[in-house]
N, C-alpha and C positions, 0 to 999 in steps of 0.2 A: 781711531776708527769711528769715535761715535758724531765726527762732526763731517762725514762722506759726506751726508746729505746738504751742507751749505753749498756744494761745487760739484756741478754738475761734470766739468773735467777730472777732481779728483772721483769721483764716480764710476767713471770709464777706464779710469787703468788702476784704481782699487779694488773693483767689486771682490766681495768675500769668495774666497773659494768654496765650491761647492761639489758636494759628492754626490753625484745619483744614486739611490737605493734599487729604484724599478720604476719603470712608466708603465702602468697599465691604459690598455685605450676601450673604449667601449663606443661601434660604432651602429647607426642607424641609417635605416634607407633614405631618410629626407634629410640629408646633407648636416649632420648635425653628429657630434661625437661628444660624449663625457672623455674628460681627459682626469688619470688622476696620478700625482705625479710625487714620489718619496725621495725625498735631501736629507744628509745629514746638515745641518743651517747650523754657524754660529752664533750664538746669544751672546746680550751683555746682560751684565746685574745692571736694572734701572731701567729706564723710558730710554728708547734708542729704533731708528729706522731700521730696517731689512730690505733690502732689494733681494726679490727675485725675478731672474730673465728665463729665456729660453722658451718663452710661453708661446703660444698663438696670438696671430695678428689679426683674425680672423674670433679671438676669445669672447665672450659672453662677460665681462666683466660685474652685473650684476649677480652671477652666477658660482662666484668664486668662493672656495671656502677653505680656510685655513686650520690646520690641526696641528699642535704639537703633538706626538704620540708617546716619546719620553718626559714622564714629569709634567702632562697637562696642569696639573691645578698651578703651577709656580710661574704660568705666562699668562698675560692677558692680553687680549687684543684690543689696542685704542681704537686703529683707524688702518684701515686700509684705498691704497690708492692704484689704479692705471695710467700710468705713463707711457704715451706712442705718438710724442711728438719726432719722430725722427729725424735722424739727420738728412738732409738732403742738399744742394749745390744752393737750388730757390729757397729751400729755407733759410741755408748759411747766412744768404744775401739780405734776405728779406730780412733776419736778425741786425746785419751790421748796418742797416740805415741808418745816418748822422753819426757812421763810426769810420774812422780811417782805414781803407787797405791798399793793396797795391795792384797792380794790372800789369805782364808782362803782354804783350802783343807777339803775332805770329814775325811779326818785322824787330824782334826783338827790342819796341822800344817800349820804357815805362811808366806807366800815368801810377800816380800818386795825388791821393785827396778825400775828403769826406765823401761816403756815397748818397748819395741824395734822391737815386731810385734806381730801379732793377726792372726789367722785365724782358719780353723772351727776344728781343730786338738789340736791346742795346742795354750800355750800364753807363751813368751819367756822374759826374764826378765834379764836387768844388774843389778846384787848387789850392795853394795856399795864398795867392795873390785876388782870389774872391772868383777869378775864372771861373768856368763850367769846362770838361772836357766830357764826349759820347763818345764810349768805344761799342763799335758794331761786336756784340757778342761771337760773331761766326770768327771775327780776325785773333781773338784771347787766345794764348796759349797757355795762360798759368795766372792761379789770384792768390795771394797771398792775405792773409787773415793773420790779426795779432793772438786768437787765442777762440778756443769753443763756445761759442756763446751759451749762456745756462739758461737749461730747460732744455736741451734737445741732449739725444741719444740713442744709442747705434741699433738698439733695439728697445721692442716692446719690453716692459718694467711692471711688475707688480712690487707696489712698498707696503709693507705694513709698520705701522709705530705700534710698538710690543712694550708691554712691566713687563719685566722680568726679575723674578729675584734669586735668579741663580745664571749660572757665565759658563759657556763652553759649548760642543757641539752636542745638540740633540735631532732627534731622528722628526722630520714633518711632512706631514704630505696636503699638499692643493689640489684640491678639484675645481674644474671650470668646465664649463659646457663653451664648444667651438666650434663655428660652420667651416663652410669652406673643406669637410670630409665629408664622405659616405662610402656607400658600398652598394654594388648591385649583382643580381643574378646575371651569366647569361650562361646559354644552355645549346649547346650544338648536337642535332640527331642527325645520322644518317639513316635513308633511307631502304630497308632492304628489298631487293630484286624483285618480289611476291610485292611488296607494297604491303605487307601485313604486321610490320614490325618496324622497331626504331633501336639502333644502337643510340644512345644518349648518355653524353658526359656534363657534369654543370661543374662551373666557373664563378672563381669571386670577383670581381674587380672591384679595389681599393681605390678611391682617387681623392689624392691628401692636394687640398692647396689651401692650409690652415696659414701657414706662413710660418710653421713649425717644424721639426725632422724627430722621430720620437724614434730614438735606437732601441733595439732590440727590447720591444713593447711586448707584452701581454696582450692579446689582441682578443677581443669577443665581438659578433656582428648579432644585432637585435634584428630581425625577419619581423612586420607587421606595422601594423599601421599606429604611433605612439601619436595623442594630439596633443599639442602643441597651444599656446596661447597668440605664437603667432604665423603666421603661414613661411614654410620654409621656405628659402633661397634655391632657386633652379639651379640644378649641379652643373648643367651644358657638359654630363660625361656620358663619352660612350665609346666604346673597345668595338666600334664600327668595323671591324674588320671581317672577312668571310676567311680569313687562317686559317686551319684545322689544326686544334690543340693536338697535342701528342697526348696521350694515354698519362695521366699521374696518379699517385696516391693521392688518397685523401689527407687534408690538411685540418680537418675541421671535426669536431666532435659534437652533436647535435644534442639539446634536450629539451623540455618544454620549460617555459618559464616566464611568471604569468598570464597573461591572454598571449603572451608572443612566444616566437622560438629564437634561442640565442642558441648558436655556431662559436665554442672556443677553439682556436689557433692551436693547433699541440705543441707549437714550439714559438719561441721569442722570431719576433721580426721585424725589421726597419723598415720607418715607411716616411721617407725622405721626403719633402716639401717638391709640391710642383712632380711628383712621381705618381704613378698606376701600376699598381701590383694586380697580378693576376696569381690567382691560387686555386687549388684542386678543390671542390664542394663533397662531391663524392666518386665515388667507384665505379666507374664507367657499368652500363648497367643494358639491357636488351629489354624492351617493353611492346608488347603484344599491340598491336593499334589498329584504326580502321580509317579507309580513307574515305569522307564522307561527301556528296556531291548537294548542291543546297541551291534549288531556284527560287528568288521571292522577288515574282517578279513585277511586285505592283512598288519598288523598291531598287531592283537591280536591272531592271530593263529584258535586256538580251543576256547577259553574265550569268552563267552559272557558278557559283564559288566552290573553290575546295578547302577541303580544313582535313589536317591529320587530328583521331583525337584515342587518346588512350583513358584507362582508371589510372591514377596513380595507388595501384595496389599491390601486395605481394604476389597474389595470384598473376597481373600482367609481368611483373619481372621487378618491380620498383617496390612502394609504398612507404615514403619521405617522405616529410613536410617538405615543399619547394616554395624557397622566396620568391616574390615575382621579380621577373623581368625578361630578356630579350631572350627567345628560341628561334637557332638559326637552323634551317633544315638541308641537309645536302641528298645529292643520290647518284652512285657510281653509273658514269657510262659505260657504254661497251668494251673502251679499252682501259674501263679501270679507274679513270682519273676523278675525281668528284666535281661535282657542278650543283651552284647554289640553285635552290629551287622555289627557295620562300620564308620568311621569320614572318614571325609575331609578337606581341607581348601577353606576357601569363602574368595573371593575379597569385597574389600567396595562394596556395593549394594545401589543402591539407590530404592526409595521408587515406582511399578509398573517394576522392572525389574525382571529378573527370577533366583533364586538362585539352582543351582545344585551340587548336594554331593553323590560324588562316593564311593559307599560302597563296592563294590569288583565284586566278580566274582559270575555267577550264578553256584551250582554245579550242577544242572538237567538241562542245558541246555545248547547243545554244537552248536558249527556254522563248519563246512567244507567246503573249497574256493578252488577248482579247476578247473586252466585254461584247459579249453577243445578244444580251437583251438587260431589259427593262421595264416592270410594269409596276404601276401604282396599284395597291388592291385594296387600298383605303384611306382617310387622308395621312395617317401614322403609318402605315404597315407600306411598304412596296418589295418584291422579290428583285435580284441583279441576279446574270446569268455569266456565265465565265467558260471561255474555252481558252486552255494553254496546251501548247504544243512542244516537244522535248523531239528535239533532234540530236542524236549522236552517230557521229564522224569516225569513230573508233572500234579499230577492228576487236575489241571487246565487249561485251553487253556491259551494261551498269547500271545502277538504281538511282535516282533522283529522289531527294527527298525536297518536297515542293512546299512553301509556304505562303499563305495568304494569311491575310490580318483583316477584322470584321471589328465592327465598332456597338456600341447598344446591344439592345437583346435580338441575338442572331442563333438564326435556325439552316442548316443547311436542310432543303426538302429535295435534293437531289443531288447525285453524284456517280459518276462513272466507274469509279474506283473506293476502294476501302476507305476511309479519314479516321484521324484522331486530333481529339479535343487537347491541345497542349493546356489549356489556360482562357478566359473568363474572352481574350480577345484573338488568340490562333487555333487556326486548324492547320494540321498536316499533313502529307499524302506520301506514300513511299511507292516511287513509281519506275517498274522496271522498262529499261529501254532496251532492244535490240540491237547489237554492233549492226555498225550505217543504216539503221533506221529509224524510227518514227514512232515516239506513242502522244497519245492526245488524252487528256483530262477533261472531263466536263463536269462543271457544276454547278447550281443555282442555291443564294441562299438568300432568306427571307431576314428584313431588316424591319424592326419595331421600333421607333423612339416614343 
């Protein structure tokens, strides 16, 4: 066994057998996963290689770290290596150049000779009489090779060269950090009848394309924003679907833990390469909300936006931490069946803050913003005057909360309606409208630079 490592073939149909203890996975929003992973591994007495596979393709190899956990002090770690030259058809080839193989054709006839080059066109061959022969790659039916060429291998390879001064199986575990996983929120509310409330389920989606399969894992998910030394890899995932989950339990056991919240899995579960698991967040749950109407329209033109938006409190019906990600809103028609009405994306929320998800545009209800004056009243100081107009189409009254944005030090010295000071640059107006009718806002404010 301790001469595996000269041959790369005996490699491939020797490796040590190997017993899994546990995988634990620990994963994070920006596509990035701790992996830690328990073998019982055979040792030898003396300096001798270890191959471990099974790893990720997608592994952080700077990140790896190796434990004996029985009998640490009696192994020492020389050197460890990554190996992911893999096998492939253009590497075989690109291997056996000025090597001999054979070429069976689709016309069953067969070239024999050194290969002298490869590419995705044709493969080109000296005979044994100094000839050249090009066989069109689409006509091959079968290539014959005398043997694996060393250095490649069927998978990704972690070796470590190990002292050891004791022989037999001991219990190790490796960590590696590996992209190519994450995890995201999404969150489907229906809408109730009144408009005053949200049934609300949340969802995990898994989406592993590490290049690894981690059976029945230990699973924890990190919620919050962890920084990184270097900017994550875009997941390109998303559970894009307007489905309606069914009703589940929850999967997931929530606590705080350090600036973030981590979600453990109550139970073992596989999370297969190239696979998106979906899992219960929590307990389907009813939250009190308000449907909020929002003209700004030195910004939105004619549009008036809506947004649903709740506390995530106990009082409203909730009060989670919610990781962020995608809320998809529905709302039963007449005869029952539900119809998508609008998502958003939520930021992590912590538990008493206020969650808001913009659902689009109202179409009964437009806003008109124009300036109606203008005067200099000094070279620094000049007043701007504003009339907007709030038309609603809907056989309901509704309130408009209106927004304008003022720049420098600004005074409103006039107003038609109540305002409030949001902050150093907004004012806002909460402005009732009449089912199919008409209210108009007027106001002047004074501008100092």
């Amino acid at each position: 066994m301790g001469k595996w490592i000269t041959s790369v073939t005996i490699l491939l149909l020797s490796t040590i057998s190997v017993a899994h203890a546990g995988v634990q996975l620990t994963i994070y929003n920006d596509n990035l996963a701790l992996v830690k992973d328990t073998r019982s591994l055979e040792f030898q007495k003396g300096t001798f290689e270890l191959p471990f596979t099974d790893v990720a393709s997608a592994i952080d190899p700077t990140s790896v770290t190796f434990t004996v956990l029985d009998n640490p002090a009696a192994v020492t770690l020389l050197e460890q290596n990554y190996r992911y030259d893999l096998v492939s058809s253009d590497k075989l080839l690109e291997k056996y150049i000025d090597r001999a193989i054979q070429v069976l054709t689709k016309q069953d006839k067969v070239h024999e000779g050194t290969l002298l080059a490869a590419d995705g066109a044709a493969l080109t061959l000296k005979k044994a009489d100094g000839g050249l022969t090009i066989v069109n790659r689409a006509e091959i039916a079968d290539l014959s090779l005398a043997s694996l060429p060393e250095g490649l291998i069927t998978r990704p390879t972690l070796v470590w060269k190990l002292q050891s001064d004791v022989a037999g199986p001991a219990r190790s575990e490796v960590r590696y950090l590996t992209g190519q996983i994450g995890w995201q929120a999404q969150y489907i509310a229906t809408v109730s009848a009144a408009e005053n409330g949200l049934d609300l389920t949340g969802w995990v989606s898994i989406d592993n394309r590490s290049g690894a399969t981690y059976s029945d894992a230990a699973v924890k998910l990190i919620a919050g924003d962890v920084h990184r030394a270097e900017p994550p890899r875009a997941m390109g995932m998303d559970m894009a679907s307007t489905t309606y989950a069914p009703k589940a339990a929850p999967a997931f056991a929530e606590r705080a833990f350090f600036e973030y919240h981590l979600y453990t899995l109550q139970r073992p579960a596989t999370l297969r390469d190239n696979e998106t698991k979906q899992l219960s967040l929590f307990e389907p749950a009813h939250v009190q909300t308000e449907k909020v109407y929002t003209y700004d329209g030195a910004r939105e033109g004619n549009n008036v936006r809506v947004t649903m938006e709740f506390v995530n409190s106990e009082a409203a019906g909730l009060g989670i931490p919610l990781p962020k990600g995608k809320i998809r809103v529905m709302k039963a028609d007449t005869d029952g069946s539900l119809e998508f009405v609008g998502e958003d994306q939520i930021d992590h929320t912590p538990k008493d803050e206020k969650v808001r998800a913009l659902l689009g545009n109202a179409f009964d209800i437009v806003g008109e913003r124009t300036q109606t004056d203008q005067q200099q009243i000094s070279p620094r100081v000049y007043d701007e005057s504003f009339e907007i107009k709030l038309r609603n189409h809907k056989t309901t009254a509704v309130t408009i909360v209106v927004v304008e944005h003022f720049w420098g030090d600004w005074t409103l010295t006039g107003s038609s309606q109540p305002s409030i000071k949001k902050d150093a640059h907004t004012a806002e107006w909460r402005v009732p409208v009449p089912s199919d009718g008409e209210s108009v806002l007027k106001f002047t404010v004074r501008h100092q630079s």
